[in-house]
C-alpha positions as CSV (number, residue, x, y, z in Angstrom):
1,X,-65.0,-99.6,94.9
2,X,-65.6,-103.2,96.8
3,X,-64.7,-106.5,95.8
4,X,-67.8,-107.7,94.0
5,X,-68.1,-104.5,91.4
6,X,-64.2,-105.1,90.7
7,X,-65.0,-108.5,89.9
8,X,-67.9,-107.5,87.6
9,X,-65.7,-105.1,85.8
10,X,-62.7,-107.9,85.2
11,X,-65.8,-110.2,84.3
12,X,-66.8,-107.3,81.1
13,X,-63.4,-107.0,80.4
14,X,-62.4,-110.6,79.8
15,X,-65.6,-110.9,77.9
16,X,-65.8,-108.2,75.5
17,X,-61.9,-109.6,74.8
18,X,-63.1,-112.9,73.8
19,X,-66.3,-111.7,72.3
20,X,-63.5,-110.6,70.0
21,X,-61.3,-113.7,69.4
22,X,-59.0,-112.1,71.8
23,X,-57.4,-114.2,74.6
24,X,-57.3,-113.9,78.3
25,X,-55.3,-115.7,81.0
26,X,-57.5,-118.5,81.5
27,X,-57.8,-119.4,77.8
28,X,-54.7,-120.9,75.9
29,X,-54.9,-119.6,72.6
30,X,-52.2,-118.3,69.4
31,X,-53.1,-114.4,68.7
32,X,-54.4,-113.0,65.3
33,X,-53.2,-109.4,64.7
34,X,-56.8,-108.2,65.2
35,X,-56.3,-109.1,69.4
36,X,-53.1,-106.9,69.3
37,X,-55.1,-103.9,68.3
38,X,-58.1,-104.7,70.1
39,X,-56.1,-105.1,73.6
40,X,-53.5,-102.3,72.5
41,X,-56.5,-99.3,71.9
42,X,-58.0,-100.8,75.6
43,X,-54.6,-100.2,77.0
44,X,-53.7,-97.1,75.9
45,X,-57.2,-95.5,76.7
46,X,-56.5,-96.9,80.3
47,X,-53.1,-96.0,80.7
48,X,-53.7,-92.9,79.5
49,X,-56.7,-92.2,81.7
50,X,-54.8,-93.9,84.7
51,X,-51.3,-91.2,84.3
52,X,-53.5,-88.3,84.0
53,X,-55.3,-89.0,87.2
54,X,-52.9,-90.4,89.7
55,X,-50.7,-87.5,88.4
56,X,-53.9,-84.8,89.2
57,X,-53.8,-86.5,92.4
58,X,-49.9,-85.8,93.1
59,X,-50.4,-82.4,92.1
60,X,-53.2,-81.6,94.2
61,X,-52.7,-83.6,97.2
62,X,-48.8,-83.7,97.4
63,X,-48.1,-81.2,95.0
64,X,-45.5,-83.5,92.9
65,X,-45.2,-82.6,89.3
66,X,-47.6,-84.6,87.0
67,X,-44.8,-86.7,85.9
68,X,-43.8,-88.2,89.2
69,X,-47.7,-89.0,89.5
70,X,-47.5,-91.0,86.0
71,X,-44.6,-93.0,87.3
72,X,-46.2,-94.3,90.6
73,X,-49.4,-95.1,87.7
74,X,-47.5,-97.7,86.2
75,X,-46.8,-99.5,89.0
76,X,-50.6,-99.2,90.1
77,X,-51.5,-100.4,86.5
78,X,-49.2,-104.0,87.5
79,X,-49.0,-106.7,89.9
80,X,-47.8,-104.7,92.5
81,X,-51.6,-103.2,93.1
82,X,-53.8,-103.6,90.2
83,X,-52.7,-107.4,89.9
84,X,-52.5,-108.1,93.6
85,X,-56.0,-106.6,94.1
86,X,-57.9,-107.7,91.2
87,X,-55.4,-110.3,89.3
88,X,-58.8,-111.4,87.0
89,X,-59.1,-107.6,85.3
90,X,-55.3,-107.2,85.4
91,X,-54.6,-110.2,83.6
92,X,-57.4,-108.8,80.9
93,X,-56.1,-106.1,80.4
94,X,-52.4,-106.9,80.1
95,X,-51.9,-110.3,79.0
96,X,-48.2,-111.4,78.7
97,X,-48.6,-112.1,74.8
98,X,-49.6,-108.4,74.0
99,X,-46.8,-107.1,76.2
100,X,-44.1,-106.9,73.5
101,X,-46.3,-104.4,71.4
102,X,-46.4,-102.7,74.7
103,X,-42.6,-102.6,74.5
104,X,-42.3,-101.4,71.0
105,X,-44.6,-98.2,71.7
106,X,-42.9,-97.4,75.3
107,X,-39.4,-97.6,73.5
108,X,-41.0,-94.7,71.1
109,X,-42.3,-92.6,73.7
110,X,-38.7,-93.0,76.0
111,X,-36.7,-91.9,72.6
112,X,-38.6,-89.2,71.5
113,X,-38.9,-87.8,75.4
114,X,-35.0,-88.0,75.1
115,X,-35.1,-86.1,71.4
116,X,-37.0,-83.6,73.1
117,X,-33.9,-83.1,76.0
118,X,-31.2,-83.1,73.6
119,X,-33.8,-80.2,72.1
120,X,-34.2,-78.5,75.1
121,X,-30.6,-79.3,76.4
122,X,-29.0,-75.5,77.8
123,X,-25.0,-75.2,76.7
124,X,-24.7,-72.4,78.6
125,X,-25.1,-74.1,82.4
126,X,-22.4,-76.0,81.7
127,X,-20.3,-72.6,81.6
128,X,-22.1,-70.4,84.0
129,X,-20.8,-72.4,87.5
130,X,-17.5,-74.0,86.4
131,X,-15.3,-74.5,89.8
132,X,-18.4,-75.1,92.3
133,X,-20.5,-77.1,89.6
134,X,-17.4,-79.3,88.6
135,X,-16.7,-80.4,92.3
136,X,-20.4,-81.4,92.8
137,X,-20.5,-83.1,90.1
138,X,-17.4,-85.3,90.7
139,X,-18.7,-85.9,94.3
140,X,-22.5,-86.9,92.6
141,X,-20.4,-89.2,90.7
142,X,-17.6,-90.7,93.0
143,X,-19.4,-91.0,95.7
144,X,-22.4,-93.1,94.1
145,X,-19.1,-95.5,92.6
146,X,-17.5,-96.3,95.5
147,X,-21.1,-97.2,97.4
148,X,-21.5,-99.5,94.7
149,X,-18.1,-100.8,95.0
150,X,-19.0,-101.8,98.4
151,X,-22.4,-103.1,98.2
152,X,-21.9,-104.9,94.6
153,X,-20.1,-108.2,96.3
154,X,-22.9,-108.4,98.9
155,X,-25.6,-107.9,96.0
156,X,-24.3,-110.8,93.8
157,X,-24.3,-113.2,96.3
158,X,-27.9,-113.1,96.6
159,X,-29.3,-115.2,93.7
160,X,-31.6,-113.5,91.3
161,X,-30.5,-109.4,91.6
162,X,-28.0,-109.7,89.0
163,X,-28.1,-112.2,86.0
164,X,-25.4,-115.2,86.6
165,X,-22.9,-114.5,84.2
166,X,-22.3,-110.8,84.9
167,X,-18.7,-110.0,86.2
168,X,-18.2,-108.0,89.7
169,X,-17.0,-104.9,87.1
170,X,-19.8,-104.8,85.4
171,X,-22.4,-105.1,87.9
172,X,-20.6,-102.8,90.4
173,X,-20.5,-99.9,87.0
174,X,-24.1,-100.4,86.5
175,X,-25.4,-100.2,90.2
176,X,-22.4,-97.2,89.9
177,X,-24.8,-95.5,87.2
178,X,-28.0,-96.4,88.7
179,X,-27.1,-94.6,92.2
180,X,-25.2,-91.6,90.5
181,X,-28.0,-90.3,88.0
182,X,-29.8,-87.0,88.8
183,X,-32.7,-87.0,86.6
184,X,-31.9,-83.7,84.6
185,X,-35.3,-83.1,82.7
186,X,-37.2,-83.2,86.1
187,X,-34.6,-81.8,88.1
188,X,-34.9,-78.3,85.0
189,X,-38.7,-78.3,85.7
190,X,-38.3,-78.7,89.8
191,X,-35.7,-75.7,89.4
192,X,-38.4,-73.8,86.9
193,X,-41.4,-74.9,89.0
194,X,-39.8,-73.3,92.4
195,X,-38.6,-69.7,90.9
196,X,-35.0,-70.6,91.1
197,X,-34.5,-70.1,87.1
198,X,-31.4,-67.5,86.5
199,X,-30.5,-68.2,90.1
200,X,-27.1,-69.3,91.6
201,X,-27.9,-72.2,93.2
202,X,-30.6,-73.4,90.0
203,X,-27.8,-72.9,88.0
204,X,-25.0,-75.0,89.8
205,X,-27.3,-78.0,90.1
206,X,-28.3,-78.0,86.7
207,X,-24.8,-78.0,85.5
208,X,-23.7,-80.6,88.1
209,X,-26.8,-82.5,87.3
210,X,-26.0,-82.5,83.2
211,X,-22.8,-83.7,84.2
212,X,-23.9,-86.4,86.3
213,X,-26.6,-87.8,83.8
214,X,-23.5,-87.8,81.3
215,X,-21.3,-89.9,83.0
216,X,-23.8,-92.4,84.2
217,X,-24.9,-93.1,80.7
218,X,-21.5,-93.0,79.4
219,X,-21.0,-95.9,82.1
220,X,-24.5,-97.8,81.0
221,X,-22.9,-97.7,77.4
222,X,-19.5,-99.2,78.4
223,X,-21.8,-101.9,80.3
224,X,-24.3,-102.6,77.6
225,X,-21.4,-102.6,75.2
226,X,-19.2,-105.4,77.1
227,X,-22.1,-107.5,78.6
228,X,-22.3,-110.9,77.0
229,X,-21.1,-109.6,73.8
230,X,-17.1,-110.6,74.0
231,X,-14.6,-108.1,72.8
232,X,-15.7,-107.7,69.2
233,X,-19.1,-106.3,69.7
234,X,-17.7,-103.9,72.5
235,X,-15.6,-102.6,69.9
236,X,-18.0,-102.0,67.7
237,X,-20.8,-100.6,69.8
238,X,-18.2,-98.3,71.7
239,X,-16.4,-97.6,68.7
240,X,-19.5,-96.9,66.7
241,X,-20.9,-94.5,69.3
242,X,-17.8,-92.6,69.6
243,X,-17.3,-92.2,65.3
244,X,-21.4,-91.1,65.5
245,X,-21.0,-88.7,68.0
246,X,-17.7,-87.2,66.5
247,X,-19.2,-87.1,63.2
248,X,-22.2,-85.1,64.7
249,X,-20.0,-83.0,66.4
250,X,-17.9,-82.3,63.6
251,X,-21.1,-81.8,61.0
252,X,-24.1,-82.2,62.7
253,X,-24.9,-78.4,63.2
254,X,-23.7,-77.4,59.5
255,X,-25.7,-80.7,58.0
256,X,-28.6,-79.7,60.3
257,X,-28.9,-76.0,60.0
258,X,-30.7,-75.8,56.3
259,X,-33.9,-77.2,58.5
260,X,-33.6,-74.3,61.2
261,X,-33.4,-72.0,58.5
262,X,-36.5,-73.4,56.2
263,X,-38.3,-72.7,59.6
264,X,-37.4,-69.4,60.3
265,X,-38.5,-68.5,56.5
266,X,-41.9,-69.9,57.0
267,X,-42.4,-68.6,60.2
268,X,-43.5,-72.3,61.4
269,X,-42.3,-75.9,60.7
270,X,-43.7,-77.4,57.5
271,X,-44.9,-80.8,57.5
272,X,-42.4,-81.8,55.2
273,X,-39.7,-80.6,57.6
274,X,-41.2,-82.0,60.0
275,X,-41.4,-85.5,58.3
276,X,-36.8,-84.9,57.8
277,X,-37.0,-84.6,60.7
278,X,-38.7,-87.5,62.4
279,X,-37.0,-89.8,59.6
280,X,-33.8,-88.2,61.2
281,X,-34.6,-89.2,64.9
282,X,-35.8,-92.8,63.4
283,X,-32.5,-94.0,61.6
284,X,-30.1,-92.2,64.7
285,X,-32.4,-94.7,67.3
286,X,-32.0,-96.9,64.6
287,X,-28.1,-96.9,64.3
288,X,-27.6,-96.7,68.1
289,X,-30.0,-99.8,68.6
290,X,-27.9,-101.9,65.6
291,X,-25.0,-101.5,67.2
292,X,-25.6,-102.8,70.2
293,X,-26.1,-99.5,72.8
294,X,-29.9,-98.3,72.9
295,X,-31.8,-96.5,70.7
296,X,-32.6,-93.5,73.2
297,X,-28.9,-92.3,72.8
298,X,-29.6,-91.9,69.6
299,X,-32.7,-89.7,70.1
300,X,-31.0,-87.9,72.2
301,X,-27.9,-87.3,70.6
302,X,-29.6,-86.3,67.6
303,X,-31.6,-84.0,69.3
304,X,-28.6,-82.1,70.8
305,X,-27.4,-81.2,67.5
306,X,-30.7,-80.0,66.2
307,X,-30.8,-76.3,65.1
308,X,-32.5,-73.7,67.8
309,X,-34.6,-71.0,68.2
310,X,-38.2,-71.4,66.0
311,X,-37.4,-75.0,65.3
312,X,-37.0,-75.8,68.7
313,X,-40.3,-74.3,69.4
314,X,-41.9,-76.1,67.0
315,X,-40.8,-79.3,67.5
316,X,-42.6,-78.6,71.6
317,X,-45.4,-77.5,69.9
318,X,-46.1,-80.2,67.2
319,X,-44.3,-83.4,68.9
320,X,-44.4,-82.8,72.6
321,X,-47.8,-83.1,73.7
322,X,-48.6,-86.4,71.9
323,X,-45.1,-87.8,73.1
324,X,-45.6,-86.7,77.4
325,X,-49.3,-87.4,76.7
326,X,-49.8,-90.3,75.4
327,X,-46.5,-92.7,74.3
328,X,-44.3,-91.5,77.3
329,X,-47.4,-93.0,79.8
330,X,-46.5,-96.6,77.9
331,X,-43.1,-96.8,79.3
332,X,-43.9,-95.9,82.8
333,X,-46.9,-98.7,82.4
334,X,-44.2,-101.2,80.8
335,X,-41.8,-100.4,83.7
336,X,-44.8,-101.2,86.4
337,X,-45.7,-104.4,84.6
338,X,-42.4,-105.6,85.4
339,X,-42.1,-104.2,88.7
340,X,-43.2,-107.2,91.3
341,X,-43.1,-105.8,94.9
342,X,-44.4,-108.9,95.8
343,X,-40.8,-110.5,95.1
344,X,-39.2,-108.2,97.7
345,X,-41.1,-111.2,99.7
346,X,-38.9,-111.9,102.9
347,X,-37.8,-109.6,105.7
348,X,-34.1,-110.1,104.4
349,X,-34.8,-109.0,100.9
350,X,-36.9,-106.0,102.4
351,X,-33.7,-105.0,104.5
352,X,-32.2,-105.1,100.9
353,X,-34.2,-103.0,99.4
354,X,-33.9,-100.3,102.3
355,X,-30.3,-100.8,102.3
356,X,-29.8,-99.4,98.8
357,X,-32.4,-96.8,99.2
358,X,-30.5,-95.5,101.9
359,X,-27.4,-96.1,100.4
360,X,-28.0,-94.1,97.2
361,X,-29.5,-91.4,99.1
362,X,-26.2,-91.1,101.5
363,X,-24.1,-91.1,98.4
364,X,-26.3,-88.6,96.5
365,X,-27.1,-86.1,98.9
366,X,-24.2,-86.7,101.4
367,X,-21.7,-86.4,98.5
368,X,-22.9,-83.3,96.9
369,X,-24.0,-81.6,100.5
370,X,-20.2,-82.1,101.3
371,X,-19.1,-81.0,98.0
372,X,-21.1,-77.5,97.9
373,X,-20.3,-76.8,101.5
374,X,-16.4,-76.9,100.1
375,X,-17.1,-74.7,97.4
376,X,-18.0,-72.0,100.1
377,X,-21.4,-72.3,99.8
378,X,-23.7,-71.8,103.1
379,X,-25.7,-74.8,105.0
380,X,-28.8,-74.2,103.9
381,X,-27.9,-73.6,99.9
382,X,-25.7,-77.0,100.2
383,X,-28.5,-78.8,101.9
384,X,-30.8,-77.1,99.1
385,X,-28.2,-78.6,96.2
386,X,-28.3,-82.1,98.2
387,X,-32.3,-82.6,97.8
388,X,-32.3,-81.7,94.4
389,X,-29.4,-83.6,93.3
390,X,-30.8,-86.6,94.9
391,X,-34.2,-86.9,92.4
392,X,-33.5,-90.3,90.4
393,X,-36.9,-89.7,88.6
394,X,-37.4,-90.9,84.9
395,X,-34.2,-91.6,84.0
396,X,-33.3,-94.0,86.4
397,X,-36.5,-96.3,84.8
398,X,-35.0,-95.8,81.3
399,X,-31.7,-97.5,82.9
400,X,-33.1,-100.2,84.9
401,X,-35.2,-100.9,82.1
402,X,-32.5,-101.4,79.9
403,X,-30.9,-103.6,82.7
404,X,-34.0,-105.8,82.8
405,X,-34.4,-106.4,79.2
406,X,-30.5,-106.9,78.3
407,X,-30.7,-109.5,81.0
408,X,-27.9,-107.5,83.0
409,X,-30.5,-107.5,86.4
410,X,-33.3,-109.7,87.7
411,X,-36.8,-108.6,88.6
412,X,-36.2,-108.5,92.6
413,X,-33.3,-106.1,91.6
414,X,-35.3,-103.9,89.2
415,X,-38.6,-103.9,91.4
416,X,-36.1,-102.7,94.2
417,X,-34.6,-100.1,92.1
418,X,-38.2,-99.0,91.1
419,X,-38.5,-98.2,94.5
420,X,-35.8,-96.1,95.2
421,X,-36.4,-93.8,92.2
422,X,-39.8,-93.3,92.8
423,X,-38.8,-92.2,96.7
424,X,-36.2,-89.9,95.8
425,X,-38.2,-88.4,93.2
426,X,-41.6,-87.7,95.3
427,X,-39.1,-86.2,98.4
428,X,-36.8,-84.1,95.9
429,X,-39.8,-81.0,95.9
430,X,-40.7,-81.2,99.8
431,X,-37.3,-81.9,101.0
432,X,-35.9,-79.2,98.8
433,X,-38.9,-77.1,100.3
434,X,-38.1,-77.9,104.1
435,X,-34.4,-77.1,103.8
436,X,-33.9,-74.1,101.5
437,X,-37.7,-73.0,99.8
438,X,-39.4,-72.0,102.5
439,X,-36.8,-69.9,104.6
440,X,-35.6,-68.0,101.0
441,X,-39.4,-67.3,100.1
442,X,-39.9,-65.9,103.9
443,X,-36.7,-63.6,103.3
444,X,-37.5,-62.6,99.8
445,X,-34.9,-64.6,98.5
446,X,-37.6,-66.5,96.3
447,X,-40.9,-65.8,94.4
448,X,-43.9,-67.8,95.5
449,X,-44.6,-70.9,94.0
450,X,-47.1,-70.7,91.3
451,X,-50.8,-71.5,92.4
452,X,-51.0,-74.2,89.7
453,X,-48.5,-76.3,88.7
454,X,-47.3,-76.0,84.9
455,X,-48.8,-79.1,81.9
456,X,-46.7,-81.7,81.6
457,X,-43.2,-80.7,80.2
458,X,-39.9,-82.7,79.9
């Protein structure tokens, strides 16, 4: 599509937009509600349309799950590519006064995603590789802290990565986090996609990777809890969280279990139970958010508690789709329109960037490489445990995101980190493939890997 015909389009845009009373860049004007809806229904329709086909386009021409495409759309979608290219039709479509509604309806999709994990969460990994899974799992974690012990000091003397009042203890636990997840949900569906369901080495990596994802958010709440707040509202945000989860823990599954069984008797989930239980997810995001952590623990904490079986199934059936399809697509939009590449802008904040892409990688697939091969398990299984654990994928957004809004990073630091989840992810499947798939498939070891890839699933 040349220059000319882009222009046109961003030309149509801006005026059916102010045909409308809406505003675009060039005209400095207050918004009536009417121009949030009328940008909002344009926005969605286009992110929408945007995630589906970059993530066709993974699948067929680099064979990446659907959701790694939808992440690498929302950085197309801001001024990394669409904005650089065609700035005119970027700025119409995603001016900076609509971007808070954007917020509102990524921060929906992100918690109900998480809901759906704590659904979908699997008890039984964390039993089923106890010895092997626990020392990969402290290695994933470790190793990832002490990089960012290292690399923290350097970090914070370059202005703008990290926000000016943030201690060397908190920024070194949050780069900590950010380098030690393993993005569980995709790492399940990598392990599910490749036939390695049931099998040792699935099963160790899932556990390790549970782990992993456990501690790095219990970190990001410590952070989040102590940042700028003073004593007082750590106590109350740490404290709070632990008394929620207790209580949960405690009475959740008794409290809970009346909806389970109302959908077992039915045979399927009622709208009425369904309504409980969306009021449910609501006021736990709610009381998460008020006390100062983030309203996805409390989707997902929620969730984990949530009966099984039938209701479980339900919830896939009735929620899921509308929640991967269309709200989850906002937050990876909202994380590319704050994603500036064009801030990585000199050959010293480029070495930067690589530095803690190959740092994180060292410490992520070094460490639990090492680890494995300890446990007694052979090269090529280790190396296999390695690629996968190293997949930041959605939930390293969902921190950084948090980091950019609570003010705890800048937008160098986050457009960096952008980076580095989104190459991790893409080479978890292929370097997973070159190391372990395609030898076990040519020994048998493996099933082949289905001809088409699965719809979109957390």
């Amino acid at each position: 599509m040349d220059g000319s015909l882009m222009n046109s389009v961003a030309t149509t845009v801006s005026g059916l937009l102010s045909a409308h009373g809406a505003a675009v860049p060039a005209v400095a004007k207050s918004y009536a509600p009417g121009d949030y809806s009328i940008h909002f229904f344009l926005q969605l329709g286009i992110i929408i349309l945007t995630c589906r086909i970059v993530g066709w386009l993974g699948q067929k021409l680099l064979g990446q799950p659907q959701v790694v495409g939808e992440m690498i759309a929302g950085v197309v979608l801001g001024p990394s590519l669409l904005g650089l290219l065609w700035p005119d039709a970027q700025g119409a479509l995603f001016p900076k006064e609509t971007k808070n509604v954007l917020y509102a309806g990524s921060q929906l999709g992100v918690a109900l995603y998480m809901f759906i994990v704590g659904l979908t969460l699997r008890l039984d990994h964390f039993k089923a590789k106890g010895p092997s899974a626990a020392a990969v799992s402290a290695s994933g974690v470790i190793a990832p802290f002490l990089i960012a012990a290292l690399i923290t000091p350097f970090l914070l003397g370059v202005p703008g990565l990290f926000a000016p009042t943030i201690g060397r203890g908190s920024a070194t636990l949050f780069m900590g986090a950010c380098i030690a997840l393993t993005a569980f949900p995709m790492l399940a569906r990598i392990i599910n996609e490749r036939g390695l369901s049931g099998s040792a080495l699935g099963t160790l990596s899932l556990t390790a990777g549970a782990f992993d994802d456990a501690a790095s958010w219990c970190v990001l709440a410590v952070v989040l809890a102590t940042f700028g707040g003073g004593p007082g509202v750590a106590i109350v945000a740490i404290g709070g969280a632990i008394l929620y989860f207790a209580f949960l823990l405690a009475f959740g599954r008794r409290l809970l279990a009346p909806l389970g069984r109302a959908v077992e008797a039915r045979g399927e989930m009622s709208h009425t139970v369904l309504a409980i239980t969306l009021v449910l997810f609501c006021l736990s995001a709610f009381f998460m958010d008020a006390i100062g952590i983030h309203g996805i623990f409390g989707g997902f904490i929620i969730g984990v508690f949530m009966p099984r079986g039938l209701f479980v199934a339900e919830i896939r059936r009735k929620v899921e789709p509308l929640a991967v399809v269309m709200l989850l697509p906002m937050f990876f939009t909202y994380s590319g329109l704050n994603t500036r590449m064009d801030m990585v802008n000199s050959g010293a904040l480029l070495l930067i960037a690589l530095g803690i892409l190959v740092a994180s990688i060292a410490a992520k697939f070094g460490a639990c490489y090492l680890a494995a091969r300890a446990m007694g398990e052979d090269n090529r299984t280790a190396l296999g445990i390695g690629a996968l654990m190293n997949s930041r994928g959605l939930m390293e957004l969902i921190i950084i995101n948090i980091g950019l809004q609570k003010g705890i990073i800048g937008p160098t630091l986050f457009s960096m980190l952008v980076l580095m989840a989104i190459v991790t992810t893409v080479m978890a499947t292929p370097l997973f493939e070159l190391v372990y798939g395609r030898k076990a498939r040519a020994r048998g070891e493996l099933g082949p890997v289905p001809a088409t890839q699965p719809a979109p699933a957390v």
